[in-house]
Every structure is written in C-alpha cells, then in structure tokens.
C-alpha positions in Angstrom: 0.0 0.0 0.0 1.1 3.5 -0.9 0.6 6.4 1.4 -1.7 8.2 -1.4 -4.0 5.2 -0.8 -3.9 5.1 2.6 -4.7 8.9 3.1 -7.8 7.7 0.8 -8.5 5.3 3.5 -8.3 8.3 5.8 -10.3 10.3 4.1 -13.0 7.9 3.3 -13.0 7.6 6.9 -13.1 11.3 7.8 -16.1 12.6 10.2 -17.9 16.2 9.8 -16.2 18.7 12.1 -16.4 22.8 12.6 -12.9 24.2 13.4 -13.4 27.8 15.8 -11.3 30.7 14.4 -10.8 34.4 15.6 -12.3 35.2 11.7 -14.7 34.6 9.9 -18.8 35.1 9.7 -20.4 33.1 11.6 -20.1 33.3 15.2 -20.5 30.6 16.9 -18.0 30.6 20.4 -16.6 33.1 23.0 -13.0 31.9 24.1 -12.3 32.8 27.9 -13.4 35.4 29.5 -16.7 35.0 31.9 -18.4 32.1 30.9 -22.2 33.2 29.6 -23.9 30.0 31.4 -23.1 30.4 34.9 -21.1 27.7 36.6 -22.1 27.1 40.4 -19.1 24.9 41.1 -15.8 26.5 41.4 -13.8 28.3 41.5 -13.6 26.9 38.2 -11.4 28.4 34.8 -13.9 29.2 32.0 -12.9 27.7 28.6 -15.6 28.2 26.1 -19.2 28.9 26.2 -20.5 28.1 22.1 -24.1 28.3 20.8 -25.9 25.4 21.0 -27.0 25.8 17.1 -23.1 24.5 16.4 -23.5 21.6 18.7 -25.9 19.9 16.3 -23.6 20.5 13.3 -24.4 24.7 12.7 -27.5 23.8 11.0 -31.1 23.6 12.5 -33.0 26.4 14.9 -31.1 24.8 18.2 -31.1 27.5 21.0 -29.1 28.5 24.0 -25.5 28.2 24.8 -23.2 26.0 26.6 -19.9 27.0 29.0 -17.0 24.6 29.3 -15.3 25.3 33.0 -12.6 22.8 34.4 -10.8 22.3 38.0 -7.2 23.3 37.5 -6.3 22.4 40.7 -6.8 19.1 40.7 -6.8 18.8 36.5 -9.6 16.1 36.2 -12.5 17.9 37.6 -14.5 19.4 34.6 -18.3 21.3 34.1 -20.4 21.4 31.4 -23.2 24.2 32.4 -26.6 24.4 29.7 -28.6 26.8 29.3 -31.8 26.8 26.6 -32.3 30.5 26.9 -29.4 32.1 26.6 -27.4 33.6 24.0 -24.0 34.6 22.8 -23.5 38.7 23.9 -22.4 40.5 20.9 -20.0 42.6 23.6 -18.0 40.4 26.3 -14.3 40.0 27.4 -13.8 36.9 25.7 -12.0 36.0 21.9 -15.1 36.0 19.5 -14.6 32.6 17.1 -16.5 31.8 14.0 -17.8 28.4 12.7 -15.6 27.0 9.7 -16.8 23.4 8.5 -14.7 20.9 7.4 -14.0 17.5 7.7 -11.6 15.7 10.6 -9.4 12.9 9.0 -8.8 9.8 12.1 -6.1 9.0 13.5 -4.1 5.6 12.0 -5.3 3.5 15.0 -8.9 4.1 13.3 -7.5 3.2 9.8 -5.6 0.6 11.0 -9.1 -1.1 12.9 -11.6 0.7 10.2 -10.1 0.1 6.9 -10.9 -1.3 3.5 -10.0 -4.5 3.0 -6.7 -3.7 0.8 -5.7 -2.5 4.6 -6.5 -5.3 6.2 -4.4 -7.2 3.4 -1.4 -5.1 3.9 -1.4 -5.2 8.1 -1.5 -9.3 7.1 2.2 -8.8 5.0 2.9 -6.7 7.9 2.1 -9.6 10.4 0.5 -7.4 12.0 -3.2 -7.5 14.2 -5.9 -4.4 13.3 -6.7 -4.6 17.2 -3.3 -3.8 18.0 -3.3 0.2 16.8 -0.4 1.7 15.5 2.8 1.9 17.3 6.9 2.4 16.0 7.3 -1.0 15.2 5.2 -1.2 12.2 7.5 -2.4 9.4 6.1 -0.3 6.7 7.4 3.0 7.8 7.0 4.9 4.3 3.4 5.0 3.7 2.9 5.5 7.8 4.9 9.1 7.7 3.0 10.0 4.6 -0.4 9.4 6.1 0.9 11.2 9.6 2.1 14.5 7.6 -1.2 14.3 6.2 -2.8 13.8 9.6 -1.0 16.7 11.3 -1.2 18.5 8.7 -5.4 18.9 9.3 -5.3 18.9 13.1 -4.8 22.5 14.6 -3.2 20.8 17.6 -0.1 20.8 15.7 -0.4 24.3 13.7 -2.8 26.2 15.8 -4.9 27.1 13.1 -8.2 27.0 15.6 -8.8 27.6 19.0 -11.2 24.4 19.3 -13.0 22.1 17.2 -16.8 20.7 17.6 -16.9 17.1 15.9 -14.7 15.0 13.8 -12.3 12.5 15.2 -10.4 12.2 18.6 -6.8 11.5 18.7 -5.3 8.3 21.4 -3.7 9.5 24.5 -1.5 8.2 27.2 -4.4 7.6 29.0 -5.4 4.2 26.8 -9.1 5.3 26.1 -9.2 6.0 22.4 -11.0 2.4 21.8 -13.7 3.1 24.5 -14.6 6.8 22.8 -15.1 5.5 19.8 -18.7 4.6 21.0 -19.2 7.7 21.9 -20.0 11.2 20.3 -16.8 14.0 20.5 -18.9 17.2 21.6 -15.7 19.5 21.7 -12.1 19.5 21.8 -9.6 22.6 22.8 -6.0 23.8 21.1 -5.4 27.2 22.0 -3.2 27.7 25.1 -0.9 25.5 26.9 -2.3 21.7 28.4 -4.3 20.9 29.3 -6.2 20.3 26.1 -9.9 19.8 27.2 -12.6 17.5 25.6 -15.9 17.7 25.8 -18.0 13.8 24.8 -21.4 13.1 25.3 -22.6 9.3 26.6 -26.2 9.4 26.2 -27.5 12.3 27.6 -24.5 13.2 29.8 -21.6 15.6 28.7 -18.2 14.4 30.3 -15.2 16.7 30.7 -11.9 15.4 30.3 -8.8 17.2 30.5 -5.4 15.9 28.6 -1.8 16.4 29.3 1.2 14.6 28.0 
C-alpha cells in the first residue's frame, strides 16, 4: 500500500467537524473570559461557552448556549453548564470565534481497525493485528509518515490554526481510552493555550469533561 491510498482510506473515513477561528462570519464561540452560562461549582477556569445551534452541526434552529469550566487544581474535575435561553452577547471580554466546516481525517489506530480490505491485506504482510493500533514497530514505515504528515497536517493541535474544534475525530492519549470513545459522540475538543487540552464527549444524555496532558 502507498501512502496516497492510505490517506484515501483516511479520508474515506473522515467525520464532519467545525474548526473555531478568531475570523470569519459566523459566530458561533466566546474563548475565555466569563463564561455566559453560569457555573455554580468553582472556583472553576472558563474555557468556552458556544451556541448550541453548532453543537448539532451549525444547521437547524437549536437555542441556548453552553460553557465549558474545568478544576485546575486538581486537573480532572470538569463542568459542562446548559442553558436553553441564553445567547452569545455580541460585547464580552472573551476572543469571539466563528464556525468553519470541514471535515476531521482519524487517527491511524482508526485506519488501521476501520479500513478497507486492501488495509486489512497489507497489516497481514505486515504480520500485524488491526486490534493492535499503531505503534513504531510497524515495518512499513514509508506509507505511515506519509499518512501522519497528512494527519498533522489537518489537526490544529499541531499548527494552531483553531482555538477548538466541535466534531470530527479524537486523537489516542496516554491515557489508553481511544477504543472506549469510539462509541461515543466527540462534543468538543480545545487547542489554543498551553495543556491541558480539554474535551468535551457526550454518553447518552451526559456531557463528560476530560482534560489531557502529555
């Protein structure tokens, strides 16, 4: 397999996303600042507070806003606060971001377990197990760092081309949960300022918090 083909296979694979910029014309976010849904845990650090229309993919008649506060004390502790009835202020002390669509290619864990059968076929020359994700000692090194240029090349965690994206694909941590997520829906996921990097997933009707450092 070359690594054209397999970032086709990552592409194929890609999920709907919206990156937030500082430009751009539809606002969407408010970046810091005072969070506009009050949080009544604390004292917590305000991340994000975004309209609710984004949430469900920018499209639809969805009202209110959500805020995004986490625990940096203790760096686990996180708070999703709704609100139906509120709005983003045109005038606040936060970084207005605008809605930019795109798509979010996966990670080579997902190609590696989601892929075509030409990619099962070439882990099998490889001798090596879909289930057991991606790791150094892969023998076919060439068409790997062709697919991960590609990969970083999309993912503002590595250009800081966005402040945050709603959507698209999660990337695997330290923390060995990447399999686990896949079941469940990636709400919201941070770039701009140092770690902690904070995600945002929703398991049924709950929103979890979970904050990331290397």
């Amino acid at each position: 397999m070359t690594g054209d083909q397999l970032v086709d296979e990552g592409r194929r694979l890609a999920r709907p996303c919206i990156y937030l910029r500082t430009t751009g014309d539809d606002f969407a976010a408010l970046w810091g600042g005072e969070g506009i849904v009050p949080c009544d845990q604390g004292p917590f650090r305000h991340w994000l507070s975004i309209s609710s229309r984004q949430i469900s993919g920018g499209e639809g008649e969805r009202s209110g806003c959500l805020s995004i506060y986490t625990n940096e004390d203790d760096c686990v502790t996180g708070v999703v606060a709704v609100d139906e009835h509120r709005v983003l202020p045109g005038v606040s002390d936060g970084i207005h971001l605008y809605a930019h669509p795109a798509s979010s290619m996966p990670p080579l864990e997902a190609v590696f377990k989601l892929g075509s059968p030409e990619v099962m076929r070439w882990l099998a020359t490889n001798n090596w197990e879909p289930e057991w994700g991606y790791n150094d000692n892969f023998p076919d090194r060439l068409p790997v760092e062709v697919y991960e240029r590609a990969y970083q090349a999309q993912l503002p965690l590595f250009d800081d081309s966005a402040h945050a994206v709603l959507g698209g694909w999660h990337m695997p941590w330290p923390d060995g949960d990447w399999e686990e997520l896949l079941q469940k829906e990636l709400v919201v996921w941070t770039f701009a300022d140092p770690e902690p990097w904070v995600e945002v997933w929703r398991d049924g009707q709950n929103l979890r918090v979970i904050q990331r450092t290397t």
